[in-house]
C-alpha angles and dihedrals in degrees: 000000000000108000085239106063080054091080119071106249110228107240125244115244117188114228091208099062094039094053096237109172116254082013108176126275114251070240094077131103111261105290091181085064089045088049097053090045086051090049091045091067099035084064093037086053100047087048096062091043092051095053096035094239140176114268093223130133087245093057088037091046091050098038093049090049102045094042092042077049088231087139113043086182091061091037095055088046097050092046095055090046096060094042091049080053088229115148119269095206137150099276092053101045076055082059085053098053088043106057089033098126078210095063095038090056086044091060092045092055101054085054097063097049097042065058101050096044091051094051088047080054100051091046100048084050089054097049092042088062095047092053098048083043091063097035084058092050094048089048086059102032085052087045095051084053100055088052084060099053084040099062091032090052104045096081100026133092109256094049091141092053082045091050098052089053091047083055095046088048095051093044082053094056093048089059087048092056091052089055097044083053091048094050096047083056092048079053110045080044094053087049092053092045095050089045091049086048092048081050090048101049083040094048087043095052088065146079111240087205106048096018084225125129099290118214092281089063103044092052086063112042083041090058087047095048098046089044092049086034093059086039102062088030090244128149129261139182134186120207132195113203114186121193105238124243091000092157090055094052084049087051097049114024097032119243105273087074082037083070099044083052091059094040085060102047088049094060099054089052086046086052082075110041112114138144084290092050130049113187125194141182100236094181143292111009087330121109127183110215112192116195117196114217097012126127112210094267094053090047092048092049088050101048092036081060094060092036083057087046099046095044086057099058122101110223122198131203091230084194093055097019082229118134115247083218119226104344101201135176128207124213144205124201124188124167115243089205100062097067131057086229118060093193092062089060082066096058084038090058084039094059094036074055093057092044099051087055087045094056093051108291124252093082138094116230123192129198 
């Protein structure tokens, strides 16, 4: 059954035949349609509240999808997950958007035409320098002529009717020269435009916390590995790590050390990245590791051994002096390869990641 048809829908009562004073004119705009929009986030707002979620577009995108029943997918989703009595929190409804086949194609999308714009770009640099390039060869070409009519006209007869048409050339060549100036700047202005959208697709694909790969850039370099790993028949895992008790460090330390804390735990998963292994920041207190040429047991002993590394490590509040205590992380490893579908390996690491938290958290689980 659709998540939305869960939630009791408030019924419409009409204040005309009921002989409610200033009742609304059968002029009016649809006031059925405006009560159910009303009722739609009032249940998208108790919702949030109810789950002490994030206020953001993405969770606002996903709730209001899943509760208006515009996504079944998300609504069946959604529905299984409240009557299991799991909890429906911040790090999951990240899952959500994760594995959301919408948002990926989204994402997707706005690749190709970040693509497309950039090829537009390049072409339009190219023409425009071919076309300056053969601009600049007329204008000499035209200027060696009128030497030419120059010398052969200073002693012959004509030499008026020879002198207009060495005015007109040159007038011509100063034209030229105007063009030729117009199009350098197209061109200097084509170039800047192409290096400020390489910037901009660099600068989108991180993090501005923990400077690491953010989620667009791990979808896509996800989708690439997978492709080159099935190719040359290679292992590869994919490995969700998750800072524990995260909500209790914001609570009691504030989040700006939440953020340190973050920050920290960033840099001891960096200490591993390589060629072999790719990290990213995937969202809130939740990192994706991806390791090239690893089966699942390799991947589990080299991310057990930061997870060692990072649980021994004594971590102080600089602004208090008080110690945050043991700051851990739990994992989850699952091996791409194994499945036909890449994209199933993420929910497998998902669920090795729950149930690392769910026997007692610190610890890497693989499936």
């Amino acid at each position: 059954m659709p998540y939305s048809s869960r939630t009791r829908r408030l019924r419409y009562r009409d204040p005309v035949q009921q002989g409610a004073p200033n009742a609304p004119t059968a002029s009016n705009s649809n006031p059925r349609k405006d009560d159910s929009r009303t009722e739609l986030l009032d249940r998208i707002s108790a919702f949030i509240t109810k789950h002490d979620l994030k206020v953001t577009g993405g969770n606002l995108g996903i709730v209001c999808n899943a509760l208006s029943g515009a996504s079944t997918e998300l609504s069946e989703t959604m529905s299984k997950r409240e009557a299991s009595g799991e909890p429906i929190d911040q790090r999951w409804l990240d899952t959500i958007a994760r594995l959301d086949p919408e948002t990926n194609a989204r994402m997707i999308e706005l690749e190709k035409l970040s693509d497309q714009l950039e090829y537009s770009l390049m072409r339009f640099a190219q023409t425009t320098k071919s076309a300056h390039d053969q601009t600049s060869d007329g204008r000499e070409a035209l200027g060696a002529h009128i030497k030419e009519v120059e010398n052969s006209a200073a002693s012959g007869d004509g030499a008026g009717d020879l002198s207009r048409v060495i005015d007109l050339s040159r007038v011509m060549i100063e034209r030229i020269e105007e063009v030729e100036s117009a199009m350098e700047r197209s061109q200097e202005e084509t170039n800047q435009l192409r290096e400020n959208l390489a910037k901009a697709r660099l600068e989108a694909d991180v993090d501005h916390l923990t400077r690491l790969p953010n989620r667009r850039a791990f979808e896509r370099r996800f989708a690439s590995a997978s492709t080159e790993a099935r190719a040359k028949d290679e292992p590869l895992c994919v490995a969700f790590c998750d800072i524990d008790h995260f909500k209790a460090v914001n609570d009691t330390h504030g989040h700006d050390a939440g953020d340190r804390i973050l920050v920290a735990v960033a840099g001891t998963l960096n200490e591993i990245a390589s060629d072999q292994c790719f990290v990213a920041r995937h969202g809130g207190e939740e990192f994706v590791l991806l390791f090239y040429g690893f089966d699942k047991d390799a991947a589990w002993r080299k991310l057990d051994g930061v997870r060692r590394v990072m649980s021994h490590r004594q971590l102080m509040n600089r602004d208090t002096g008080k110690p945050f205590g043991k700051v851990t992380f739990s994992g989850g490893v699952a091996e791409v390869t194994e499945d036909a579908d890449s994209r199933s390996a993420l929910a497998r690491a998902d669920a090795a990641l729950y149930q690392a938290k769910e026997e007692g958290r610190n610890r890497i689980v693989s499936v």
